[in-house]
N, C-alpha and C positions, 0 to 999 in steps of 0.2 A: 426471432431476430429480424429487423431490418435494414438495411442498407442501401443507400443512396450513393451514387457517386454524380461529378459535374458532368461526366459524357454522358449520361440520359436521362437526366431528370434536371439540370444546370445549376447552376450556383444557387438558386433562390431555393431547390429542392434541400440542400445540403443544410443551409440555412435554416430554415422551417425544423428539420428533424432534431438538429442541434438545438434550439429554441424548445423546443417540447419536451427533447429529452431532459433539460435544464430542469420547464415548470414542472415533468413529473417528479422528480428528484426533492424537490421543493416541497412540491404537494404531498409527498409520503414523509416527507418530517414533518409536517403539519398536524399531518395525521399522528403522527407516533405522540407529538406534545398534547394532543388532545387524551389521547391515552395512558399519558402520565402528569398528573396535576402536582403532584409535589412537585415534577422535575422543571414544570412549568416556572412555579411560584418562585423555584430553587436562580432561574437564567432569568429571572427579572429584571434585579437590577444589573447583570450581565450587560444584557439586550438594549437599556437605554444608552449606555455609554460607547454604543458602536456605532461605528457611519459605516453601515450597507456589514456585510456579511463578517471583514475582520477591521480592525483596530490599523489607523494605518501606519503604528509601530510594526503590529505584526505583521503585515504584509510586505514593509519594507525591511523586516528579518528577513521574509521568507524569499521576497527577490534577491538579494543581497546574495542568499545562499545559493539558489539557483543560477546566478551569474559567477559565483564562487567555481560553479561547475564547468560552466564556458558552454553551456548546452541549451538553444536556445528559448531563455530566459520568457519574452514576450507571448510565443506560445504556452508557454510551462504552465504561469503564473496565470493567462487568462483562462486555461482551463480550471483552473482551481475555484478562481472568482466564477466564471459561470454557475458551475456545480455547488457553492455556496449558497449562493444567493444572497438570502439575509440572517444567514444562520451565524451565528457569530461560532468562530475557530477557537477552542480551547488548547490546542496543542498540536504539531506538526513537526515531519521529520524530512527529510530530500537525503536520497541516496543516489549517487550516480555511477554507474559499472560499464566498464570497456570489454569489449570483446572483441572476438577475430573470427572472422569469418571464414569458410572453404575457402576463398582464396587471398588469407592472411590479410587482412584489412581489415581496420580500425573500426569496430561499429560499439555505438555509445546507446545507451539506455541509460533515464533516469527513471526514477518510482516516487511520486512523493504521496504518505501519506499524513488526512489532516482528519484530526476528531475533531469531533462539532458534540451539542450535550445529547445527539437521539443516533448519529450515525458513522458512521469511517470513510471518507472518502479516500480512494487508492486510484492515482493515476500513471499510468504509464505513459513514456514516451521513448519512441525509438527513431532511428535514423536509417537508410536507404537508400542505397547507391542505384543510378539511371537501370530501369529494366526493360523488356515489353510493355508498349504502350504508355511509358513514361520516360521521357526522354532525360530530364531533367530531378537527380537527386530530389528526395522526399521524405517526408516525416511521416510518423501513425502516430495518433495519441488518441488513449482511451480512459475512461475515468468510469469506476464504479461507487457507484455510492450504495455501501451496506450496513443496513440498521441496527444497532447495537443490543438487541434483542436477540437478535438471528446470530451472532456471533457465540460458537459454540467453546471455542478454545483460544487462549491465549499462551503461548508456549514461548518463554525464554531459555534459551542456550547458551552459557557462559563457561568459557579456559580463564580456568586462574590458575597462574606460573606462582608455583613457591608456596604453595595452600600453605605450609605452616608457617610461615610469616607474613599472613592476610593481615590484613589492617584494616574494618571498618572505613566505607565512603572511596574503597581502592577501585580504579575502574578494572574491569575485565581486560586480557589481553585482546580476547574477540568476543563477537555474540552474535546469536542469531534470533530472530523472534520468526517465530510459525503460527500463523494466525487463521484459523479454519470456521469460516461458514457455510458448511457441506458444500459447497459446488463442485470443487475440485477434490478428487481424493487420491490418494496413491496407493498401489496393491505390490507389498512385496511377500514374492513368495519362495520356497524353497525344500527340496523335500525333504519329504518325513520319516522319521525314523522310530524304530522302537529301541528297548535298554540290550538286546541282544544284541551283542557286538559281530556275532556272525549270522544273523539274520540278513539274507541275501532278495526277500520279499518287499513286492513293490509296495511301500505303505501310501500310495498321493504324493498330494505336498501340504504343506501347512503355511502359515502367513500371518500378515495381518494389514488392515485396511485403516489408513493415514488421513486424515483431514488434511489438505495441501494447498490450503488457496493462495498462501504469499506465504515466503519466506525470503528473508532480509536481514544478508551476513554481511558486518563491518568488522575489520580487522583496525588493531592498535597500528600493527608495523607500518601497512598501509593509508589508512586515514585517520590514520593519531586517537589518541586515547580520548581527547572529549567528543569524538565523534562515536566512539564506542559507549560510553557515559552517555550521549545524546538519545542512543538507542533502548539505553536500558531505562532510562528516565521515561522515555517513551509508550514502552513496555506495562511500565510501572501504572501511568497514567491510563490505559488504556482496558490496563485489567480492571484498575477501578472503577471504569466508568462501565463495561460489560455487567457488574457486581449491583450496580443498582437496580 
């Protein structure tokens, strides 16, 4: 990992790293299309009908939504565009979650992510109240781009109220999508037992080990049902494209 900040390396340093980090990002979906010649042939005529990475319907959804959020927008959207490039965006979702911090303050995260036909871009963005060394409130934002190859699982979680009178095209009350490309994992464990109910002997523990890299829960009550629908559609898209 690298890290630059402006107090020892300056603005042009910060710049530079951001710029490279973009054309490797760039450069490894270049590589993945060359590695897959159907999927090439497949975003051809995709590819001529874009000016620069999205369509600027879709980019003007995707600000739309992000200003929808109140969270700011102009950062959001040009990290998306950087980490694009010229890939053209086949689908995208913005989620944005409030939290409280130790001491009861409002602190806002959004996550947007956007598939492309080779990778998943997932960016976060957070907000930060004045600390050491930074006088003045402040944002982080960070953006992974992971290639759809390397994505091992696609996991949707869906509550459906009233199962026996489901209806075909019903959205979910909530959902969660779990989406693992080994990075992150989760261990939970707990111990172990055997079928003797007065067996007093220490057996371990037993478990099991979670691929955890995002997960990303919408609720109906909270931000309404096509926002729930938004995600399962997303979901939807997403396994397909890992399938090819």
């Amino acid at each position: 990992m690298i890290r630059v900040d402006t107090e020892t390396e300056g603005a042009d340093g910060v710049r530079r790293l951001r710029a490279f980090g973009s054309g490797l990002t760039r450069a490894v979906a270049r590589v993945q299309l060359t590695r897959r010649p159907a999927l090439v042939a497949s975003l051809a005529g995709t590819a001529r009908c874009q000016d620069g990475g999205m369509t600027t319907s879709t980019l003007d959804d995707l600000r739309t939504e992000v200003e929808r959020c109140g969270y700011f927008p102009e950062l959001v959207v040009h990290g998306v565009e950087t980490a694009l490039g010229s890939d053209p965006a086949t689908d995208w979702i913005v989620h944005h979650e409030a939290t409280f911090d130790v001491e009861m303050e409002v602190r806002r995260h959004v996550s947007v992510l956007v598939l492309t036909g080779t990778r998943l871009l997932v960016l976060h963005t957070d907000d930060h109240p004045p600390v050491d060394g930074a006088s003045q409130p402040h944002a982080t934002t960070s953006v992974e781009a992971v290639p759809l190859r390397q994505i091992q699982s696609v996991l949707l979680s869906s509550v459906i109220p009233e199962p026996a009178n489901y209806a075909a095209g019903r959205a979910p009350a909530e959902a969660t999508l779990t989406v693992g490309w080994g990075i992150v994992g989760r261990v939970d464990l707990e111990p172990a037992s055997c079928a003797d109910e007065n067996c007093e002997a220490d057996h371990g523990y037993t478990g099991q080990l979670t691929s955890d890299d995002l997960t990303l829960r919408v609720s109906g009550t909270a931000e309404g049902d096509d926002a729930v629908q938004r995600l399962v559609d997303f979901a939807a898209a997403l396994s397909a494209a890992t399938s090819r």
